[in-house]
C-alpha positions as CSV (number, residue, x, y, z in Angstrom):
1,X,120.6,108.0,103.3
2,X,123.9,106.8,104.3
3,X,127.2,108.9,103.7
4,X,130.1,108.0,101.6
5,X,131.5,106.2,104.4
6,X,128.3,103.8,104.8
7,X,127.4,106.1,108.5
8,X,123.6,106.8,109.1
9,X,121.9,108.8,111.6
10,X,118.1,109.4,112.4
11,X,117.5,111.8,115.1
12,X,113.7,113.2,116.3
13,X,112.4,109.8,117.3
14,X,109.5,109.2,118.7
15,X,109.7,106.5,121.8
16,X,108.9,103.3,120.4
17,X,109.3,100.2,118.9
18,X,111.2,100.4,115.0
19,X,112.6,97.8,112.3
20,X,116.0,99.3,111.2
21,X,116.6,98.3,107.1
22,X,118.9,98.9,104.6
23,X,118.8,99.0,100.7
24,X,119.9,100.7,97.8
25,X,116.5,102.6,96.6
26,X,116.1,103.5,92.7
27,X,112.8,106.0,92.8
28,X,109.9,107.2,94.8
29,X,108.5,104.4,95.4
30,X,110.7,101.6,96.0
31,X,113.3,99.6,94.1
32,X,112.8,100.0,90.4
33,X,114.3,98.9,86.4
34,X,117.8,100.2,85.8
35,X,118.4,102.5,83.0
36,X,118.9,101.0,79.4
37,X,118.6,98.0,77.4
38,X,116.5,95.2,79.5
39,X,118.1,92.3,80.2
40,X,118.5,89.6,78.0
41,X,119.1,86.3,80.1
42,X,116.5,84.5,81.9
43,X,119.0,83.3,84.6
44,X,118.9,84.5,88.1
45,X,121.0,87.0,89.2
46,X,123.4,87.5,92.7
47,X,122.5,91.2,93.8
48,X,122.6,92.8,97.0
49,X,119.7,93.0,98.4
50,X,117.3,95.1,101.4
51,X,118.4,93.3,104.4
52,X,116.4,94.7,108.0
53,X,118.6,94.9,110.9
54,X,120.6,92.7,112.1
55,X,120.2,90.6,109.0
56,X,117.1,88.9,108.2
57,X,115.8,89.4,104.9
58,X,112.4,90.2,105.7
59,X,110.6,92.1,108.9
60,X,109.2,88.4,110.2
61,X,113.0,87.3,111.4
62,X,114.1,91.0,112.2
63,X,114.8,92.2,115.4
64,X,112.9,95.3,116.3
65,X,115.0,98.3,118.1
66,X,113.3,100.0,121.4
67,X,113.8,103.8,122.3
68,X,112.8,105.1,125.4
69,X,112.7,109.0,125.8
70,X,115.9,110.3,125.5
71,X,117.7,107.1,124.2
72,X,120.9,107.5,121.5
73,X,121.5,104.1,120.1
74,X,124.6,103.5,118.2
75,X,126.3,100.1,117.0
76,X,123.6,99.1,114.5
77,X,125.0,97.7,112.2
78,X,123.3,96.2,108.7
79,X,125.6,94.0,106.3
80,X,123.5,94.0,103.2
81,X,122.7,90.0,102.4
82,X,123.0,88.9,98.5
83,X,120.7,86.9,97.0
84,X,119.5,85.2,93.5
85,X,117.0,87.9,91.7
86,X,115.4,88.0,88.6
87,X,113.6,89.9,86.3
88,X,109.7,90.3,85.9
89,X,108.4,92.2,81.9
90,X,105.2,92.4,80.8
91,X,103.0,94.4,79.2
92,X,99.7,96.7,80.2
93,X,96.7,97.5,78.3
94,X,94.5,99.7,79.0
95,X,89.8,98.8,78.0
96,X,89.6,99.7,74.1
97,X,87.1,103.0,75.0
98,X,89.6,104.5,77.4
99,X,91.9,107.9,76.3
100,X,94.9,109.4,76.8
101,X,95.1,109.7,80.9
102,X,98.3,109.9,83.1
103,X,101.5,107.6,83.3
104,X,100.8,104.3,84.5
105,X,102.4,102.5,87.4
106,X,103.7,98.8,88.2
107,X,104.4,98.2,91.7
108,X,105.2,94.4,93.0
109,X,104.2,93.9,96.9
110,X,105.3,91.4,99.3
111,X,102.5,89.2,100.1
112,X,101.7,87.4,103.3
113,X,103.9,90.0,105.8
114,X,103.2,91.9,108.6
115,X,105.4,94.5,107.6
116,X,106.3,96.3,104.1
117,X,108.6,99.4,104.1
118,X,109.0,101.0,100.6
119,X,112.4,99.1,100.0
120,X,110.5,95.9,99.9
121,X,108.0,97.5,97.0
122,X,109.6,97.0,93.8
123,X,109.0,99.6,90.8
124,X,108.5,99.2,87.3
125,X,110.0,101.0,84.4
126,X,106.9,101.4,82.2
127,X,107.7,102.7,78.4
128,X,105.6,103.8,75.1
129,X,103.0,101.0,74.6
130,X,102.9,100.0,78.3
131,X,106.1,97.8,78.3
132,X,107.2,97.2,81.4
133,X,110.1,95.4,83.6
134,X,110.1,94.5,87.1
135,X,114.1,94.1,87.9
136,X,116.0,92.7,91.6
137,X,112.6,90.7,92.5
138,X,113.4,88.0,94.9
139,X,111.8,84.5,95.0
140,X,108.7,84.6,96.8
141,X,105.0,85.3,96.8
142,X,103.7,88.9,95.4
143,X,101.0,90.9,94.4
144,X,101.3,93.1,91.1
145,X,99.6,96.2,91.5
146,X,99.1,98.8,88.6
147,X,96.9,101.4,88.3
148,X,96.7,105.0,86.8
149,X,95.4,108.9,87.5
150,X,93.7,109.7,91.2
151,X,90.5,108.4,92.6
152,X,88.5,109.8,90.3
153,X,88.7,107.9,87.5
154,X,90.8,105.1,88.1
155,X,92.3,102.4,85.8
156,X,93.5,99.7,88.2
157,X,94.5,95.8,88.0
158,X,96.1,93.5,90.9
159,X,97.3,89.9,90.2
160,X,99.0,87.8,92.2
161,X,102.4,86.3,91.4
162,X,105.0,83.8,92.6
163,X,108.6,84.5,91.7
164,X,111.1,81.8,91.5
165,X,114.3,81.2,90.5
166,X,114.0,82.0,86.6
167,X,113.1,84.9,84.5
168,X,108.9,85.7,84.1
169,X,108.3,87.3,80.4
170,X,105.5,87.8,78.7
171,X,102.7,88.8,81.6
172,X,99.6,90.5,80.4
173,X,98.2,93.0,82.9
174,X,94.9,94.4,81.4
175,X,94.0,98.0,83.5
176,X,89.8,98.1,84.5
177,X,87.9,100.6,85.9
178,X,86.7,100.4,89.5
179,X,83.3,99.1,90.1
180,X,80.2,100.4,92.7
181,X,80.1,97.9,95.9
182,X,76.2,98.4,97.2
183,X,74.6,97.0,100.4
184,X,71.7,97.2,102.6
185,X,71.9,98.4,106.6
186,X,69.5,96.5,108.2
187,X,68.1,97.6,112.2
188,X,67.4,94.2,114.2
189,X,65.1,95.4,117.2
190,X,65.1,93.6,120.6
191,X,63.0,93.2,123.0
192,X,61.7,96.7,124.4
193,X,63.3,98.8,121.5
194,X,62.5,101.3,119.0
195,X,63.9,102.0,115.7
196,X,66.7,104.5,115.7
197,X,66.5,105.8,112.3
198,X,68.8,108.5,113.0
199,X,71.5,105.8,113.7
200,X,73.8,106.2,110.8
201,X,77.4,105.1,111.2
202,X,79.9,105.9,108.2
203,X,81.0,102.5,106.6
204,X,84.5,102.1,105.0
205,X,86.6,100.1,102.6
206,X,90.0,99.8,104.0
207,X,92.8,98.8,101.7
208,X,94.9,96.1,102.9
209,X,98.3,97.0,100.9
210,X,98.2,100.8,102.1
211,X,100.8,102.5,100.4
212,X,101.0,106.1,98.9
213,X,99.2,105.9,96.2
214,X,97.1,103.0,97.0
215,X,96.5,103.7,100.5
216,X,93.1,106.0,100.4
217,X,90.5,104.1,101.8
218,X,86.5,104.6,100.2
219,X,83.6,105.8,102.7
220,X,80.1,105.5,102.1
221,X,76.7,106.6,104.5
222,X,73.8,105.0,104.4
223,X,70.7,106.5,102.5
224,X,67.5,106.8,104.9
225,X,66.4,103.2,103.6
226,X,69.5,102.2,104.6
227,X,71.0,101.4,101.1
228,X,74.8,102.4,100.7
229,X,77.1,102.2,97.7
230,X,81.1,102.8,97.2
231,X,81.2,104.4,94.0
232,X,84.3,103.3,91.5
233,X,86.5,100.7,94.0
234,X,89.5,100.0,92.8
235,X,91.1,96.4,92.2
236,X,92.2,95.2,95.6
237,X,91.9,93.3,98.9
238,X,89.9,95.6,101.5
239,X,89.2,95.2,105.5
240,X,85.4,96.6,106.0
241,X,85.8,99.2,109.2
242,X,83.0,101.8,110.5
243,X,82.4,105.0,112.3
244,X,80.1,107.1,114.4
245,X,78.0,104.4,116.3
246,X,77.1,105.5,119.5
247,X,74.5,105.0,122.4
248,X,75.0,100.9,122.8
249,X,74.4,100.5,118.7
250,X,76.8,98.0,117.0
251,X,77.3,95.5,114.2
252,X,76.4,92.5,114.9
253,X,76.9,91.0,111.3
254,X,78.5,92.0,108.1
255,X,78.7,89.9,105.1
256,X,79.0,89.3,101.4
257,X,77.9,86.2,100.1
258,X,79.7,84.0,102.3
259,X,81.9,86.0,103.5
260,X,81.9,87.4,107.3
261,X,83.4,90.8,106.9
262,X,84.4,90.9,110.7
263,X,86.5,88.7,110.4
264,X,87.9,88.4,107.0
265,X,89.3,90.2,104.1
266,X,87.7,90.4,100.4
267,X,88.8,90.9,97.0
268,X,87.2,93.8,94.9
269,X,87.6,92.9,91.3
270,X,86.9,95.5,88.9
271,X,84.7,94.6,85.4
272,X,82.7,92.2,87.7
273,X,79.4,92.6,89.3
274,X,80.2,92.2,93.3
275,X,78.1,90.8,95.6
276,X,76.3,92.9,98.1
277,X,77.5,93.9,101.3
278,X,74.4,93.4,104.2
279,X,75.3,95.1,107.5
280,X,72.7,94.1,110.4
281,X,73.2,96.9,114.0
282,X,71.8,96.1,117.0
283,X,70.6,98.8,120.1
284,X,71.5,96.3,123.3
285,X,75.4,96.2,123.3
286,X,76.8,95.9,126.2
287,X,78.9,98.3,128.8
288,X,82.2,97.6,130.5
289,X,83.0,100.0,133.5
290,X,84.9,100.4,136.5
291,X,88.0,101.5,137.9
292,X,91.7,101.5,137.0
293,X,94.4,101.5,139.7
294,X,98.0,101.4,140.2
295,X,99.0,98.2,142.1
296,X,98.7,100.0,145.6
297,X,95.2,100.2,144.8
298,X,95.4,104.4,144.2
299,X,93.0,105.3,141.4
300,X,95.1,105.6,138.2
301,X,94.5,109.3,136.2
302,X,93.8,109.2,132.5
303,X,94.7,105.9,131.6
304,X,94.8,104.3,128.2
305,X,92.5,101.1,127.7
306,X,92.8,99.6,124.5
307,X,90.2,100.2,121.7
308,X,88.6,102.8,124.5
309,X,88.2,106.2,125.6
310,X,90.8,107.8,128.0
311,X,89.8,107.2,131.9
312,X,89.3,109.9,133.6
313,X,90.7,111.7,136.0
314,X,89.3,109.5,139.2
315,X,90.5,106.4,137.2
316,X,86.9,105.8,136.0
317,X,86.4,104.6,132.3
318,X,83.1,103.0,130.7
319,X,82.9,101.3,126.8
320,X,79.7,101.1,125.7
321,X,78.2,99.8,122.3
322,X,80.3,96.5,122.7
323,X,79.2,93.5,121.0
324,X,78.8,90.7,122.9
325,X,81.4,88.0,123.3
326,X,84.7,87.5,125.9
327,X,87.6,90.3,126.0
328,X,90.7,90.6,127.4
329,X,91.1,94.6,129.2
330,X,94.7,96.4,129.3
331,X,94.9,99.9,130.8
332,X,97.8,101.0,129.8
333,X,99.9,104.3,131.5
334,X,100.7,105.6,128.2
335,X,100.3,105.1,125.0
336,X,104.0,105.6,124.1
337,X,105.0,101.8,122.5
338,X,101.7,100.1,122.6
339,X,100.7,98.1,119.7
340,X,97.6,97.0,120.6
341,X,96.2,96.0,117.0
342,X,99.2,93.1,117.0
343,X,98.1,90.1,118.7
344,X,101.9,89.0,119.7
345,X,102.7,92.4,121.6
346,X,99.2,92.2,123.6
347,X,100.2,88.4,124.7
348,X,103.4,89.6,126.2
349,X,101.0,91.7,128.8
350,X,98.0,88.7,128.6
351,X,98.7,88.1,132.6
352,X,98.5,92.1,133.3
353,X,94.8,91.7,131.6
354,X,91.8,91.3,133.3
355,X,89.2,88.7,131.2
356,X,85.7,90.1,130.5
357,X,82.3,88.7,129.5
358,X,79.9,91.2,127.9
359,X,76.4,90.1,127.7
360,X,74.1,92.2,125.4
361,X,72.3,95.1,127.4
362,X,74.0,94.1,130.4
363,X,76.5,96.8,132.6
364,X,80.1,94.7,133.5
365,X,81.4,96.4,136.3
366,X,85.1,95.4,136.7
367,X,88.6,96.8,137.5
368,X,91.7,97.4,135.8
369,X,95.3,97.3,137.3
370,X,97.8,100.1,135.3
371,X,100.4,98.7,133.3
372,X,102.9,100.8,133.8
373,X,105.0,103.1,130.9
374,X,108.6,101.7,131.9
375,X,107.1,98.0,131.7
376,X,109.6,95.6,129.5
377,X,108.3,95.1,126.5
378,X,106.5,98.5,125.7
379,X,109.6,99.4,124.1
């Protein structure tokens, strides 16, 4: 928090790449209702509002501050923008069998950004009856996420929302309880290979909007006839993501319905059947190996290649398990200021790269030149 003079200071950093914002913060959880009477006027009002550094109103035209070990940095300065905001009341109900269970909360979350700190989330007040005001919300795209208790349990709901330039009264948020998701692992054997029943990788539900409370993703493991079920999900969006394949198994398909869970997103929506997940592995991935080196050509020790294993010591690395397809290889000196799950940092080092084509069952033998730790950009 700032002092009464308006003079910050964070200290401890770790090297890397930050966004810098500034807001005035009313709760745990991010902006929330003022105390009192709620507001009677349905025109917008001019409020200061969470501005990121050096004054963009969101983290997509912010510019993101660099430290290198040992770096101070001082001169950052955030004017806090104003802007029309309005007011968002509704009310929550709760299924007609349900009892008495914990305070309920209202959260409204940016949608369609890269990047939401807790000053963006904006809190409800929620009062006797399940009343509840959403106050300060700026125009623009939302989801409203409510939910009660712990995992076990769960009363949840998650609606999207577009504020604009008036007042939004009257919204009916009905809380659910989370429903099962099943689905079927399914082996497809190639030419030459057996059945690995003992294969068994750990599949899990990833929430997209990951905060605090909502950020505790669901696991499931297969049963031996490869049926697997996440028990209660909660309303939400959700990435599917896996665990513990090994020995050149991968997926080669996940979907539901028409969905392809590789590659996109889906919405959990509880008090609805869902349709089932199926997950089909494969034995013959393919293996990427070879050598990383510093531009003089000496072998480079315990490199970091993206989405792999540590090299070691010799400058030797291998990936196995890799579905087939074309790839792009980084070895990196260090993983200090590496974002290598953001598409725009890795095409800032796309020429450092080496391209790859991994054919199923097949050994790609190919070498990697170090990018180094002081290279621009990696701070």
């Amino acid at each position: 928090a700032s002092d009464d003079r308006g003079e910050y200071r964070f200290y401890g950093l770790s090297p890397g790449r930050y966004y810098l914002q500034a807001g005035e913060s009313r709760g745990p959880f991010g902006r929330g209702g003022f105390p009192g009477a709620m507001r009677g006027s349905t025109a917008a009002e001019e409020q200061r509002i969470s501005t990121y550094y050096p004054g963009a109103r969101d983290a997509s035209a912010a510019i993101p501050i660099a430290l290198r070990p040992g770096d101070e940095r001082g001169g950052l300065d955030i004017r806090l923008l104003s802007g029309r905001t309005i007011d968002i009341s509704g009310t929550l109900s709760l299924p007609a069998q349900s009892g008495p269970g914990p305070q309920p909360f209202v959260l409204l979350v940016p949608a369609n950004v890269s990047v939401v700190s807790f000053l963006d989330i904006v809190r409800a007040q929620v009062r006797s009856g399940g009343v509840f005001q959403l106050r300060g919300v700026q125009p623009g795209s939302y989801w409203l996420v409510a939910g009660t208790g712990g995992r076990e349990g769960r009363l949840t709901a998650m609606e999207s929302l577009e504020a604009g330039n008036t007042d939004i009264e009257n919204v009916a948020v009905e809380l659910q309880p989370g429903v099962p998701v099943n689905g079927q692992l399914r082996f497809e054997q190639t030419a030459g290979s057996a059945l690995a029943v003992q294969v068994s990788p750990t599949l899990i539900l990833e929430p997209v909007i990951r905060f605090q409370r909502l950020a505790q993703p669901f696991q499931a493991k297969p049963d031996p006839t490869g049926k697997f079920s996440f028990p209660e999900v909660s309303n939400g969006i959700f990435r599917l993501k896996w665990t513990g394949l090994e020995g050149g198994w991968y997926i080669s398909s996940a979907r539901m319905g028409g969905l392809d869970l590789l590659e996109q997103e889906f919405r959990v929506s509880p008090g609805a059947a869902g349709t089932p997940i199926s997950v089909t592995l494969r034995p013959d991935g393919g293996t990427v190996q070879g050598l990383v080196a510093h531009s003089d050509g000496q072998p480079a020790k315990e490199a970091y290649l993206t989405l792999a294993p540590e090299a070691d010591s010799n400058g030797r690395f291998q990936i196995t398990g890799v579905a087939p397809g074309n790839y792009r290889l980084y070895a990196w000196e260090s993983r200090d200021g590496v974002v290598d799950s953001d598409p725009d940092f890795l095409a800032q080092f796309a020429s450092r790269s080496v391209t790859i084509q991994v054919r199923a069952a097949v050994v790609t033998e190919q070498q990697a030149v170090l990018i180094p730790a002081d290279s621009p950009g990696l701070y």
